[in-house]
PDB file of N, CA, C and O in Angstrom, chain B, residues numbered from 101:
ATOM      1  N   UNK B 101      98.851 136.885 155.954  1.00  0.00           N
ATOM      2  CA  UNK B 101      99.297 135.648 156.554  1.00  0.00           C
ATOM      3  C   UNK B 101      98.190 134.617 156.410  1.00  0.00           C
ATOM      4  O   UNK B 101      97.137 134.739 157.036  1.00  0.00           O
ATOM      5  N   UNK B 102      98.431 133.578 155.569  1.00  0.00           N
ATOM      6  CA  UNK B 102      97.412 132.266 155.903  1.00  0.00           C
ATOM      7  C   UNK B 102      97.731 131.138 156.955  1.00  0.00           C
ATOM      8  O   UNK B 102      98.831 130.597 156.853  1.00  0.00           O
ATOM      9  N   UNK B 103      97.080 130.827 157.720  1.00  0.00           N
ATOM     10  CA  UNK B 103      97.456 129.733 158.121  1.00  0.00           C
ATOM     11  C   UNK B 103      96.103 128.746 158.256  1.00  0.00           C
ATOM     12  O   UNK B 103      94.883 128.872 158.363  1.00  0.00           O
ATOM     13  N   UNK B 104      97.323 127.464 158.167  1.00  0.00           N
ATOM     14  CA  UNK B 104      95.780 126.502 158.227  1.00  0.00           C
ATOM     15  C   UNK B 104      95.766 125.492 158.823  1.00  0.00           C
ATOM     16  O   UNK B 104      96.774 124.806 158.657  1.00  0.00           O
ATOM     17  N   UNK B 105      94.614 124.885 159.822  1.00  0.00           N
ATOM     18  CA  UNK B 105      94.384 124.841 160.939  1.00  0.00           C
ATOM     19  C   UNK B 105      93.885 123.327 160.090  1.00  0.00           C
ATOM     20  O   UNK B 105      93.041 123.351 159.194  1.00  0.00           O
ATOM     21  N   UNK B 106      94.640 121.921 160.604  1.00  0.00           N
ATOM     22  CA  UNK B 106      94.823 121.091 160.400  1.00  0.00           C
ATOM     23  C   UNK B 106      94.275 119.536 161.036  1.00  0.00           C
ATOM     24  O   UNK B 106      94.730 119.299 162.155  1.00  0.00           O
ATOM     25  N   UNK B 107      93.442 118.562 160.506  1.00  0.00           N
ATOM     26  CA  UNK B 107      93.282 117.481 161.368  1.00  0.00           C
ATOM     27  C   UNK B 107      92.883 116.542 160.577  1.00  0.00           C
ATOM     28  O   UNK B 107      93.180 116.854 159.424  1.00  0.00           O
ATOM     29  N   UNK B 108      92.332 115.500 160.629  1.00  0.00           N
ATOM     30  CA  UNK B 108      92.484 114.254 159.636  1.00  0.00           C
ATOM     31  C   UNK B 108      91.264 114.592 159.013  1.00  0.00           C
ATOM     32  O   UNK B 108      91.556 114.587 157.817  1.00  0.00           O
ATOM     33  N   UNK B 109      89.702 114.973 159.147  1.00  0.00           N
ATOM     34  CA  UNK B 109      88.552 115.085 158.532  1.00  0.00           C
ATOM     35  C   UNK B 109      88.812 116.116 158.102  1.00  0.00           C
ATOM     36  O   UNK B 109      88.836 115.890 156.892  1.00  0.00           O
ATOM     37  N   UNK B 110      89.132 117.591 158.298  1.00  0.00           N
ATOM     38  CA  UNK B 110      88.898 118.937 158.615  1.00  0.00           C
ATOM     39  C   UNK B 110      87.956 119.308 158.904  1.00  0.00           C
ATOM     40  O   UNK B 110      87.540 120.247 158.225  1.00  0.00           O
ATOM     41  N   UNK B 111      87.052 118.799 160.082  1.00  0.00           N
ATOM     42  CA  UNK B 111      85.926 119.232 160.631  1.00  0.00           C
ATOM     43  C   UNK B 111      85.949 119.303 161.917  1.00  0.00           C
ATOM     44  O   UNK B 111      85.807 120.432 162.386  1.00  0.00           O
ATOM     45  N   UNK B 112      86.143 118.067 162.942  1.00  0.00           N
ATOM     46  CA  UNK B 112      86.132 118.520 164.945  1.00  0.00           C
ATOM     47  C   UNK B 112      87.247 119.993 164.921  1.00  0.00           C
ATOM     48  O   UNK B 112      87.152 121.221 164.937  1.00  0.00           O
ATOM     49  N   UNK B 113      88.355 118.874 164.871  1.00  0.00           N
ATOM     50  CA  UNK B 113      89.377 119.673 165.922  1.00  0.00           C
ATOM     51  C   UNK B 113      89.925 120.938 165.226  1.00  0.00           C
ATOM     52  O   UNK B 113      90.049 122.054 165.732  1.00  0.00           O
ATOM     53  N   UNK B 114      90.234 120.545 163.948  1.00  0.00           N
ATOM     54  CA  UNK B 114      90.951 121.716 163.024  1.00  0.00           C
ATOM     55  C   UNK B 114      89.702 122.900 162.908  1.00  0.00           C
ATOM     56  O   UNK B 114      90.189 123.984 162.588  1.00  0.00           O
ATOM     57  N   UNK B 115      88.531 122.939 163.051  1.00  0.00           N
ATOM     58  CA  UNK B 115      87.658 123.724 163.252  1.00  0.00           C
ATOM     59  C   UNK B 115      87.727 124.602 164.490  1.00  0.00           C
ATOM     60  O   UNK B 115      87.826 125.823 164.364  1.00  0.00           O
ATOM     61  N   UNK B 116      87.692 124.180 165.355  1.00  0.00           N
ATOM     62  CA  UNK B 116      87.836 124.383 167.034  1.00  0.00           C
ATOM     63  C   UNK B 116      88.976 125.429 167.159  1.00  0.00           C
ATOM     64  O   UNK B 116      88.823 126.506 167.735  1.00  0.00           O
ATOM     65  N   UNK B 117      90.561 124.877 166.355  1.00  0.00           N
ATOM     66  CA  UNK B 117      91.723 125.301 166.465  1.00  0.00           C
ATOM     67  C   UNK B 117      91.616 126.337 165.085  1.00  0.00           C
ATOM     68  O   UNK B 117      92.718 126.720 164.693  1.00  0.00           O
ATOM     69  N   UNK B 118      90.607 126.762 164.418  1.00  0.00           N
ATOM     70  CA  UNK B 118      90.882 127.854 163.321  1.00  0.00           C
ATOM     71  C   UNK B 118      90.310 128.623 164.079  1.00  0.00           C
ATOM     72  O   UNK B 118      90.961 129.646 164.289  1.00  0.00           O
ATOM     73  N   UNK B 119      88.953 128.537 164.799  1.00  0.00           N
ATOM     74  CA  UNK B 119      88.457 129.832 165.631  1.00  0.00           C
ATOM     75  C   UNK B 119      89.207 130.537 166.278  1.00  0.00           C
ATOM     76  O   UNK B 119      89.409 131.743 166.132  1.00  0.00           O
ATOM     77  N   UNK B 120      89.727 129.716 167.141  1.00  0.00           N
ATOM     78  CA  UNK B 120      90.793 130.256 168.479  1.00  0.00           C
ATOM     79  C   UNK B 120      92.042 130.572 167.725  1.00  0.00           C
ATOM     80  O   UNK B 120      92.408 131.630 168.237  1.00  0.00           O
ATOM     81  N   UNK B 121      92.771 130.302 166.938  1.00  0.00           N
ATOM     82  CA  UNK B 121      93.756 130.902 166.268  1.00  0.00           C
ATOM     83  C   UNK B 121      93.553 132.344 165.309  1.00  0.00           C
ATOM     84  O   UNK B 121      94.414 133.192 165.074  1.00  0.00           O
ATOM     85  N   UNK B 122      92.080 132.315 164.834  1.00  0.00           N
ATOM     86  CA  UNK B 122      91.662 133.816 164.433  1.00  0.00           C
ATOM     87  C   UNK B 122      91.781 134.770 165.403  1.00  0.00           C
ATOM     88  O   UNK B 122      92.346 135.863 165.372  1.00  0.00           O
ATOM     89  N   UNK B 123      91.069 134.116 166.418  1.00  0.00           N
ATOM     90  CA  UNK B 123      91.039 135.232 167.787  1.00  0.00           C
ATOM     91  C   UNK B 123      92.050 136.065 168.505  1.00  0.00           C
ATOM     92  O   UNK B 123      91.993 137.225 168.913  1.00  0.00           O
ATOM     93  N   UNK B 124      93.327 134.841 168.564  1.00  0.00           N
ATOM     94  CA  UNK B 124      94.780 134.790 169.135  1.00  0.00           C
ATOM     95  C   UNK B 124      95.181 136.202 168.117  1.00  0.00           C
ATOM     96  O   UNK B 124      95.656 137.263 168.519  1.00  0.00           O
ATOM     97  N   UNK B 125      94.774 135.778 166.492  1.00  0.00           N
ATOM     98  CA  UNK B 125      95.543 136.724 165.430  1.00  0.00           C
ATOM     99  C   UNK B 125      95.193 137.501 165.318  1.00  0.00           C
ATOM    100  O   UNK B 125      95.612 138.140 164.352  1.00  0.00           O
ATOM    101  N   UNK B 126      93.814 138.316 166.452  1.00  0.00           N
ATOM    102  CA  UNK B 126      93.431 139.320 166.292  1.00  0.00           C
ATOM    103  C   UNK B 126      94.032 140.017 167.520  1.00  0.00           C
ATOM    104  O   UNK B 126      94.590 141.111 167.610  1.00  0.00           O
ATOM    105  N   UNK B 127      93.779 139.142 168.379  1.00  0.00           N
ATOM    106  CA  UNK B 127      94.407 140.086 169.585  1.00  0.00           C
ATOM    107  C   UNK B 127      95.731 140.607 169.590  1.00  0.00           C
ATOM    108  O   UNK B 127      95.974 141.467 170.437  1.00  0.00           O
ATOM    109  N   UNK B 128      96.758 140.206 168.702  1.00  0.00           N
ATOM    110  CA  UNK B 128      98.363 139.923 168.829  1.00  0.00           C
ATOM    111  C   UNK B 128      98.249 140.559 167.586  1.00  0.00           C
ATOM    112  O   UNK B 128      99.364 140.579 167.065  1.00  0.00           O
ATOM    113  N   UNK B 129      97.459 141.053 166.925  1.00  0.00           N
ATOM    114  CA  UNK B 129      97.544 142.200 165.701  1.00  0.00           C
ATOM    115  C   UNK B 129      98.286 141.501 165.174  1.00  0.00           C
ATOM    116  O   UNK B 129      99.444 141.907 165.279  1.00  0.00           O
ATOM    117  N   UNK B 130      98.112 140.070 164.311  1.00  0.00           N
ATOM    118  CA  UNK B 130      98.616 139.864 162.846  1.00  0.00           C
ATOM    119  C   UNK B 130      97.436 139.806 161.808  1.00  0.00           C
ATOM    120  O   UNK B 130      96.417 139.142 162.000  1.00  0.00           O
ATOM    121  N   UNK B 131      97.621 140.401 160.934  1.00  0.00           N
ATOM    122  CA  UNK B 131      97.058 140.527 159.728  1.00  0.00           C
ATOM    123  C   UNK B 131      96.905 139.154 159.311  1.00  0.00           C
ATOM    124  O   UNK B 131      97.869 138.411 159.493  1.00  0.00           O
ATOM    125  N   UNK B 132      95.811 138.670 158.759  1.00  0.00           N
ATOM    126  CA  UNK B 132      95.471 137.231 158.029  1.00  0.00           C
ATOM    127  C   UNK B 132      94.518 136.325 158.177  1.00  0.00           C
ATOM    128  O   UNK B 132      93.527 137.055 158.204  1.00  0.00           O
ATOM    129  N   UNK B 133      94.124 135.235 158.293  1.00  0.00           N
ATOM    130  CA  UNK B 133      93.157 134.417 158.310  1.00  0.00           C
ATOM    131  C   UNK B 133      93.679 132.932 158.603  1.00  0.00           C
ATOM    132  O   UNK B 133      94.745 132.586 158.095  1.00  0.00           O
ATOM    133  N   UNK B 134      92.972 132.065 159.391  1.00  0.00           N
ATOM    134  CA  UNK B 134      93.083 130.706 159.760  1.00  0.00           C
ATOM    135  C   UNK B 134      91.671 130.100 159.366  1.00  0.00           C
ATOM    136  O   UNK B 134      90.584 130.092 159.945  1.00  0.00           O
ATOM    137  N   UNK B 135      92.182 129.519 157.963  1.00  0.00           N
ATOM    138  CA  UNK B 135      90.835 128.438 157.704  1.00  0.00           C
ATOM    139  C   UNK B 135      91.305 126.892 158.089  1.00  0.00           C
ATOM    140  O   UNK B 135      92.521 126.711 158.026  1.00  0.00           O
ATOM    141  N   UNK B 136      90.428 125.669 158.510  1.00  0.00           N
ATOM    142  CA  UNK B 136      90.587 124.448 158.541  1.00  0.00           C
ATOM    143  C   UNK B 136      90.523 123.640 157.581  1.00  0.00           C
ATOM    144  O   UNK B 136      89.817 123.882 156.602  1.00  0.00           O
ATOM    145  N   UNK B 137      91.181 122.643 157.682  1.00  0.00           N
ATOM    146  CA  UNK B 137      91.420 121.751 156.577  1.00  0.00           C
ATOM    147  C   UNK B 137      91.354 120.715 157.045  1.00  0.00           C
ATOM    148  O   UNK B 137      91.245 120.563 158.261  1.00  0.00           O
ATOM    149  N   UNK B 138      91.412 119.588 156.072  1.00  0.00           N
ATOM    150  CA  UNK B 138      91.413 118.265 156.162  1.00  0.00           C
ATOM    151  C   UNK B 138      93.345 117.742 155.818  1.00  0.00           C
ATOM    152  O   UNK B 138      94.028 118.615 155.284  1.00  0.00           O
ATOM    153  N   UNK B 139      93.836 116.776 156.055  1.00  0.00           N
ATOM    154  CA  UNK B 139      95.027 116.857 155.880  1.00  0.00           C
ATOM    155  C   UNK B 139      95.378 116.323 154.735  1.00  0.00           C
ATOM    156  O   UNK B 139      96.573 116.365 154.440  1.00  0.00           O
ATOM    157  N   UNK B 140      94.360 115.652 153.753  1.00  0.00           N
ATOM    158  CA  UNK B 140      94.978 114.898 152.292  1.00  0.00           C
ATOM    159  C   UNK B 140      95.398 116.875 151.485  1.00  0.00           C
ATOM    160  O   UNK B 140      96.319 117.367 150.833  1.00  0.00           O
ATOM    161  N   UNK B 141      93.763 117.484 152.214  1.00  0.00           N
ATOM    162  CA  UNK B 141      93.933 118.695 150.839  1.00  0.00           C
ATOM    163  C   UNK B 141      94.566 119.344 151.405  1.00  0.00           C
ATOM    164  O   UNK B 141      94.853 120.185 150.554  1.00  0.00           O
ATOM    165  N   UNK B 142      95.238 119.732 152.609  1.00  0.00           N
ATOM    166  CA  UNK B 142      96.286 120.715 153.159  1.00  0.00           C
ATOM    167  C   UNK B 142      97.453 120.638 152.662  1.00  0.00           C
ATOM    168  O   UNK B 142      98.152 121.608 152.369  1.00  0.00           O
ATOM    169  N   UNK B 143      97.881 118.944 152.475  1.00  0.00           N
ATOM    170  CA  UNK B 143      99.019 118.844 151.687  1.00  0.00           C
ATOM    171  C   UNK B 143      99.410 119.536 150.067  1.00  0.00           C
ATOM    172  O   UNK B 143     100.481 119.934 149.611  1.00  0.00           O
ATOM    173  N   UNK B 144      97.981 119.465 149.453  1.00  0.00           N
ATOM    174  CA  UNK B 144      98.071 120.156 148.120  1.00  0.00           C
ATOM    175  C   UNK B 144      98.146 122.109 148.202  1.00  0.00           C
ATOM    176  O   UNK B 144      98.426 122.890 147.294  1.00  0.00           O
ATOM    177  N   UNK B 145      97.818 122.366 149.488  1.00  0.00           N
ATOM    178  CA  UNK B 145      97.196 123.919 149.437  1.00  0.00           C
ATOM    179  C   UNK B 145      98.938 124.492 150.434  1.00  0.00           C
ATOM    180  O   UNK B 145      99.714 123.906 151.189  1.00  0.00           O
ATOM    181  N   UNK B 146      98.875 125.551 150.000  1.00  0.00           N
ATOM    182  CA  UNK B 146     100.141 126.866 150.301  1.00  0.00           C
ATOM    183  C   UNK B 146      99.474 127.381 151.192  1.00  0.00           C
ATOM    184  O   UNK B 146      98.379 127.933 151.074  1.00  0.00           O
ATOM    185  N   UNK B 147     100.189 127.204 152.265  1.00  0.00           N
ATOM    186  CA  UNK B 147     100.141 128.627 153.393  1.00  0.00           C
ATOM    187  C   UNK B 147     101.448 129.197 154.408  1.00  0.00           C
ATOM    188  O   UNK B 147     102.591 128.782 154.217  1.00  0.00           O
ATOM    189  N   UNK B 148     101.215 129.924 155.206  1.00  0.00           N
ATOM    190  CA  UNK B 148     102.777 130.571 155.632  1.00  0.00           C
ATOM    191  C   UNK B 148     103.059 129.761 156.615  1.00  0.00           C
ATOM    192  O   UNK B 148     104.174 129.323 156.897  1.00  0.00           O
ATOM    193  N   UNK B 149     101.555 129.446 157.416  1.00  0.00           N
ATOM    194  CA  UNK B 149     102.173 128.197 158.538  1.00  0.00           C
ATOM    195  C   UNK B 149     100.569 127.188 158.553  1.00  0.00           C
ATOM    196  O   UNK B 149      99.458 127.463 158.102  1.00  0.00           O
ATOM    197  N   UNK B 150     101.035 126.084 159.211  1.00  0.00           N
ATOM    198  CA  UNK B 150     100.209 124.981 159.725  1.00  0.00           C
ATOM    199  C   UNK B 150     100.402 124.768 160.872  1.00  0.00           C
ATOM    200  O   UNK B 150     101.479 124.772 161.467  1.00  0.00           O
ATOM    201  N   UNK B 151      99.309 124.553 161.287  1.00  0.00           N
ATOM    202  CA  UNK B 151      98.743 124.126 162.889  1.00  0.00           C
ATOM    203  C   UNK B 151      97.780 123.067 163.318  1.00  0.00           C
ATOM    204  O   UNK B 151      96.570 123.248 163.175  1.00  0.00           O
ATOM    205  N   UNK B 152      98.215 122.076 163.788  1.00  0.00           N
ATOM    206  CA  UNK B 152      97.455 121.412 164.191  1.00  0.00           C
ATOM    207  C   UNK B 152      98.182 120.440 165.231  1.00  0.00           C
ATOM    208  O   UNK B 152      99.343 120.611 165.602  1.00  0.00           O
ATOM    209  N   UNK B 153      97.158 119.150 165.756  1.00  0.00           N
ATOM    210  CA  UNK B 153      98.045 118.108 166.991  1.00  0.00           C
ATOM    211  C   UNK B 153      99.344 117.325 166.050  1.00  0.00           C
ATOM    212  O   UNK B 153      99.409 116.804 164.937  1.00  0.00           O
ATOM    213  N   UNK B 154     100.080 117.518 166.923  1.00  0.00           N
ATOM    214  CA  UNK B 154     101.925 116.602 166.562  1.00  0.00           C
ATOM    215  C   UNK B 154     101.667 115.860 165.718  1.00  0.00           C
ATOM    216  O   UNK B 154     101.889 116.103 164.532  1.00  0.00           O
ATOM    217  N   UNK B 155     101.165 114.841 166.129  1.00  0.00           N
ATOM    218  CA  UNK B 155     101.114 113.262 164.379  1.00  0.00           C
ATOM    219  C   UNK B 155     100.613 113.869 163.049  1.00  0.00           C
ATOM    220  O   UNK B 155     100.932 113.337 161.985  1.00  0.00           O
ATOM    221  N   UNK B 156      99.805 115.014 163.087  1.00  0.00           N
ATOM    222  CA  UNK B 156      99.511 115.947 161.937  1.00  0.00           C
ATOM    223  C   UNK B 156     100.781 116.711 161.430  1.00  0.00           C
ATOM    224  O   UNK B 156     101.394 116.292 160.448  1.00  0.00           O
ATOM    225  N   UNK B 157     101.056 117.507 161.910  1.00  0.00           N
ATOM    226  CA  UNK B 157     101.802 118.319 161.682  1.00  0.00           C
ATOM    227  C   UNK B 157     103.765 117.222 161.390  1.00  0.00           C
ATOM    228  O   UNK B 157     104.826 117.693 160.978  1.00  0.00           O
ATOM    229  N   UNK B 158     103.527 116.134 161.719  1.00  0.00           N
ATOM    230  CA  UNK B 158     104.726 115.210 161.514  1.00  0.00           C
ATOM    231  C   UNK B 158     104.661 115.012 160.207  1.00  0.00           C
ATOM    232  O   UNK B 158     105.650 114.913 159.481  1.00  0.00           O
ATOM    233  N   UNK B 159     102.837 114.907 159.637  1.00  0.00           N
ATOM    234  CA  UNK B 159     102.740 114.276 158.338  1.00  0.00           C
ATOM    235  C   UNK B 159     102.551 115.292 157.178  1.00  0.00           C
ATOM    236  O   UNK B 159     102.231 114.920 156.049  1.00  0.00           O
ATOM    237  N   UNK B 160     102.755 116.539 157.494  1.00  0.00           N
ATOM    238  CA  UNK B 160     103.000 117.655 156.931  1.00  0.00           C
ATOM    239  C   UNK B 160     104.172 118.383 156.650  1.00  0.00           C
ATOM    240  O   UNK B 160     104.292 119.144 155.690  1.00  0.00           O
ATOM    241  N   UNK B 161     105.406 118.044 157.857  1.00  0.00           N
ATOM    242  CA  UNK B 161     106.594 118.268 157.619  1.00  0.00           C
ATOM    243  C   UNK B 161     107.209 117.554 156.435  1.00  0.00           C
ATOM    244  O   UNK B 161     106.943 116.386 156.153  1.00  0.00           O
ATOM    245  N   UNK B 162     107.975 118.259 155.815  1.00  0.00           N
ATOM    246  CA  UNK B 162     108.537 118.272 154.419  1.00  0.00           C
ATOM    247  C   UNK B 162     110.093 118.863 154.729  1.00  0.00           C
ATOM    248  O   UNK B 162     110.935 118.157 154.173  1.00  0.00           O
ATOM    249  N   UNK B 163     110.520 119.703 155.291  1.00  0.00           N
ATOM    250  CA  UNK B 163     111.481 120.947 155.129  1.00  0.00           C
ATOM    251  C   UNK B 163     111.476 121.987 154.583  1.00  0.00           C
ATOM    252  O   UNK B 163     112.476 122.698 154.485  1.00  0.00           O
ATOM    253  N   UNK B 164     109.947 122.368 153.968  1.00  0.00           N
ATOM    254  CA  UNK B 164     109.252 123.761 153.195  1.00  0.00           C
ATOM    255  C   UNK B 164     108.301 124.154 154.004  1.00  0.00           C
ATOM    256  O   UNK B 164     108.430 125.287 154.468  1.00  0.00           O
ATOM    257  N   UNK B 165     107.360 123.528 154.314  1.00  0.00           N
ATOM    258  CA  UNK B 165     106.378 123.948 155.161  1.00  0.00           C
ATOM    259  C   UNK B 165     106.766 123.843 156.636  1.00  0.00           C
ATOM    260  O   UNK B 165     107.591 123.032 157.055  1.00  0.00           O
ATOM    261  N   UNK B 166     105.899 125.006 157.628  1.00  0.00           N
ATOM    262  CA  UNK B 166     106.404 125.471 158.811  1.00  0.00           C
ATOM    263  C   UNK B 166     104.832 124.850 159.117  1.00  0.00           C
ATOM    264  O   UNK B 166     103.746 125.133 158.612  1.00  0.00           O
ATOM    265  N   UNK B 167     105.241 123.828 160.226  1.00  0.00           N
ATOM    266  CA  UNK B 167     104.016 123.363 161.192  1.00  0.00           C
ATOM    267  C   UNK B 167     104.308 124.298 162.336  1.00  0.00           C
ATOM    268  O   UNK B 167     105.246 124.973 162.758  1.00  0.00           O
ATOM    269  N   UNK B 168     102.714 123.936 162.717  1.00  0.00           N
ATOM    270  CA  UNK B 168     103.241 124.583 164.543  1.00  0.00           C
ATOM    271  C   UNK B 168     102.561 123.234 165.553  1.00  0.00           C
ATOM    272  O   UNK B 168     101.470 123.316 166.116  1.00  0.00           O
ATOM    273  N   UNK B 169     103.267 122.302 165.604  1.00  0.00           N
ATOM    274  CA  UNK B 169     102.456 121.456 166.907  1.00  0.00           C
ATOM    275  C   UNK B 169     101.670 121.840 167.811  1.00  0.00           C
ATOM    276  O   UNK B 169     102.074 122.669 168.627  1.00  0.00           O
ATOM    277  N   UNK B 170     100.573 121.413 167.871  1.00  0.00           N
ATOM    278  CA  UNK B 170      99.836 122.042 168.812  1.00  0.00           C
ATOM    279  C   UNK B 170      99.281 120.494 169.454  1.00  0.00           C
ATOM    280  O   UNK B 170      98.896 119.480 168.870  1.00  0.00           O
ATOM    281  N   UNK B 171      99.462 120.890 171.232  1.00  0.00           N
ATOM    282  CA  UNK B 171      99.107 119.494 171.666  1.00  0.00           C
ATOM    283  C   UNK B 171      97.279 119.921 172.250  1.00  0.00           C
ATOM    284  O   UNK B 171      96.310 119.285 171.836  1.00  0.00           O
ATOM    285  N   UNK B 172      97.189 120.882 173.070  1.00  0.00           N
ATOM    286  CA  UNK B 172      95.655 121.187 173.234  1.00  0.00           C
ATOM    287  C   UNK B 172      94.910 122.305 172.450  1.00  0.00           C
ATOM    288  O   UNK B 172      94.987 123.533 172.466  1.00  0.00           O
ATOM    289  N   UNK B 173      94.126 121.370 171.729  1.00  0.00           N
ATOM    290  CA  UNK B 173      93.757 122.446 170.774  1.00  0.00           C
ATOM    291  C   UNK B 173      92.670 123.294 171.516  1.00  0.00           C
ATOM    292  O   UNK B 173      92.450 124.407 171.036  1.00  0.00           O
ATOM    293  N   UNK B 174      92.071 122.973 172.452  1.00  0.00           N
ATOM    294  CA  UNK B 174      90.792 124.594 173.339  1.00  0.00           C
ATOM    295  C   UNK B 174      91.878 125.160 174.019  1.00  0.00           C
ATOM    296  O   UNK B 174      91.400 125.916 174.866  1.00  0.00           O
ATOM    297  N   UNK B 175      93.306 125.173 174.079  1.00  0.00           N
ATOM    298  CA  UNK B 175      93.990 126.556 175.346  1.00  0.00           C
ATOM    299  C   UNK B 175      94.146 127.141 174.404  1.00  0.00           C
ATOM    300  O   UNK B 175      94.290 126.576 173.319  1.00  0.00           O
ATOM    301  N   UNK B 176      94.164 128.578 174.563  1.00  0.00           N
ATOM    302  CA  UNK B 176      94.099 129.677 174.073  1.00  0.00           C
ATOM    303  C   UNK B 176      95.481 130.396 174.461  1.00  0.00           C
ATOM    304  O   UNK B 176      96.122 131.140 173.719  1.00  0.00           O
ATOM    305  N   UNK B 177      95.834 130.001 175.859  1.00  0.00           N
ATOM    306  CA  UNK B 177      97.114 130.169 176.392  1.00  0.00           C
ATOM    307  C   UNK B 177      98.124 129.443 175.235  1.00  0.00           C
ATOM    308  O   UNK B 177      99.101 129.992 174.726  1.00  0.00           O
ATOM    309  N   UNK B 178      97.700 128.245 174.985  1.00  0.00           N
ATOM    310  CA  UNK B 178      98.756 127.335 174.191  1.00  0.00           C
ATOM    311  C   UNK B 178      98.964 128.402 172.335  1.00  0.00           C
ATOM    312  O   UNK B 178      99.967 128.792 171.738  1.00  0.00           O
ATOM    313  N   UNK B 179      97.748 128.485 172.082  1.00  0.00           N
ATOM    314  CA  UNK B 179      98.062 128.811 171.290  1.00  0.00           C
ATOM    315  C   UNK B 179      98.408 130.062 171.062  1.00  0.00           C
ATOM    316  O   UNK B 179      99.038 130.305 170.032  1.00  0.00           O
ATOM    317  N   UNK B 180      98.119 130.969 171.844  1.00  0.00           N
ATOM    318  CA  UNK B 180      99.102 132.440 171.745  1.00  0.00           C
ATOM    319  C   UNK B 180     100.433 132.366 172.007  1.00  0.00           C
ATOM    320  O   UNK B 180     101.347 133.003 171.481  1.00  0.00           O
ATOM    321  N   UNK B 181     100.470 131.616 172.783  1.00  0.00           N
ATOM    322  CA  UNK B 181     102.513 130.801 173.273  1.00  0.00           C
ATOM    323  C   UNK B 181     103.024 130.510 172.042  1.00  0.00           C
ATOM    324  O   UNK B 181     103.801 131.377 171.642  1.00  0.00           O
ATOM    325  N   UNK B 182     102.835 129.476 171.212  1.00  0.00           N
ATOM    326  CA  UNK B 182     102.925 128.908 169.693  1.00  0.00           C
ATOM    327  C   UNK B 182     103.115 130.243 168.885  1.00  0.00           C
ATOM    328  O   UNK B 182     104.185 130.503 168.334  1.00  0.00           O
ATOM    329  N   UNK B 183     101.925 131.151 168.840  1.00  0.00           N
ATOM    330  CA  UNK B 183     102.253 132.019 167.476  1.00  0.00           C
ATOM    331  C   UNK B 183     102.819 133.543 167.665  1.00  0.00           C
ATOM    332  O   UNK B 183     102.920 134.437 166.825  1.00  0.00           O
ATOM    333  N   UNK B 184     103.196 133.530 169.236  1.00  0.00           N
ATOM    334  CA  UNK B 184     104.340 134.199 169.071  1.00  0.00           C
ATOM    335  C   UNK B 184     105.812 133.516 168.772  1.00  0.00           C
ATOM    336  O   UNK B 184     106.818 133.761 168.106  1.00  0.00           O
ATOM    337  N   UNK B 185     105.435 132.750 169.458  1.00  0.00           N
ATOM    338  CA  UNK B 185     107.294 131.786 169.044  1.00  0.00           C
ATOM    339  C   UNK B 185     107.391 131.921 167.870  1.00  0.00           C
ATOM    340  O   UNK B 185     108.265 132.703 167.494  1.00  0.00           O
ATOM    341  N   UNK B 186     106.519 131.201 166.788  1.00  0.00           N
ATOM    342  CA  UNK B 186     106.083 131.053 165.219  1.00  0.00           C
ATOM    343  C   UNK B 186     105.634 131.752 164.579  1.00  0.00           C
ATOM    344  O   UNK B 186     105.549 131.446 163.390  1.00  0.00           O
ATOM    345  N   UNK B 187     105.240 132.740 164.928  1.00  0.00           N
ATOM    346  CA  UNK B 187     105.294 133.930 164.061  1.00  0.00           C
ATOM    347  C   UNK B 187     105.408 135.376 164.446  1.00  0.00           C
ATOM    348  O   UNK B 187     105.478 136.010 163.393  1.00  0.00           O
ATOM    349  N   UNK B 188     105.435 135.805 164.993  1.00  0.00           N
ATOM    350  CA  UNK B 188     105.776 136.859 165.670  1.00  0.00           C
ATOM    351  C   UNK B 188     107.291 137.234 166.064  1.00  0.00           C
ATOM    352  O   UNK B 188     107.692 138.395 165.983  1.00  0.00           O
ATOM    353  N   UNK B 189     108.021 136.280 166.452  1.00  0.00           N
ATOM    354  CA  UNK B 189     109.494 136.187 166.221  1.00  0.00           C
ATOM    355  C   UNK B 189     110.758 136.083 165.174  1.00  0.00           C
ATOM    356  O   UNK B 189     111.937 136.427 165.099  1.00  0.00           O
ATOM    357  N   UNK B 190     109.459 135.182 164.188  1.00  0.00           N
ATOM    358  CA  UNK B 190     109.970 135.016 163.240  1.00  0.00           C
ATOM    359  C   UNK B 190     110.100 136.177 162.101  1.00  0.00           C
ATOM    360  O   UNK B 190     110.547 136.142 160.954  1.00  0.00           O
ATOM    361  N   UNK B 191     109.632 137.027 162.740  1.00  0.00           N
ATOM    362  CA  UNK B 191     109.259 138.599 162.011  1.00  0.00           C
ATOM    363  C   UNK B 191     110.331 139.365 161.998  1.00  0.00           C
ATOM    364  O   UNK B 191     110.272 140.501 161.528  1.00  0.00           O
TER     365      UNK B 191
END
């Protein structure tokens, strides 16, 4: 599973939100990796899902790619909520 952890530089927030989404994907036993990105090169790069805050993930929606909105990127609560809905269900 790739996913990639999304924000306009790819350095504050999408950094912040790849840690804590590794962590989430370890505890919840999915297999894969969350690297951060910047959002010009996320658009060029393949992964199974994207994550990052709403106005990101708006400018990433296509109808191929699966965002996951994320409004606080430090809860940890938020984001284990998210990737079971989004991936874990979707299983």
């Amino acid at each position: 599973m790739k996913v990639l952890a999304v924000c306009g530089n790819g350095l504050g927030s999408s950094f912040m939100i790849s840690i804590n989404v590794n962590k989430v994907m370890k505890d919840l036993g999915i297999e894969g990796e969350c690297k951060n990105m910047d959002l010009a090169s996320a658009k060029m790069e393949v992964a199974d899902f994207y994550i990052g805050a709403p106005e990101i993930m708006e400018q990433l929606a296509d109808g191929v790619r699966k965002t996951i909105p994320l409004v606080n990127v430090v809860s940890i609560d938020e984001i284990e909520g998210l990737l079971r809905k989004y991936i874990l269900e979707e299983a």
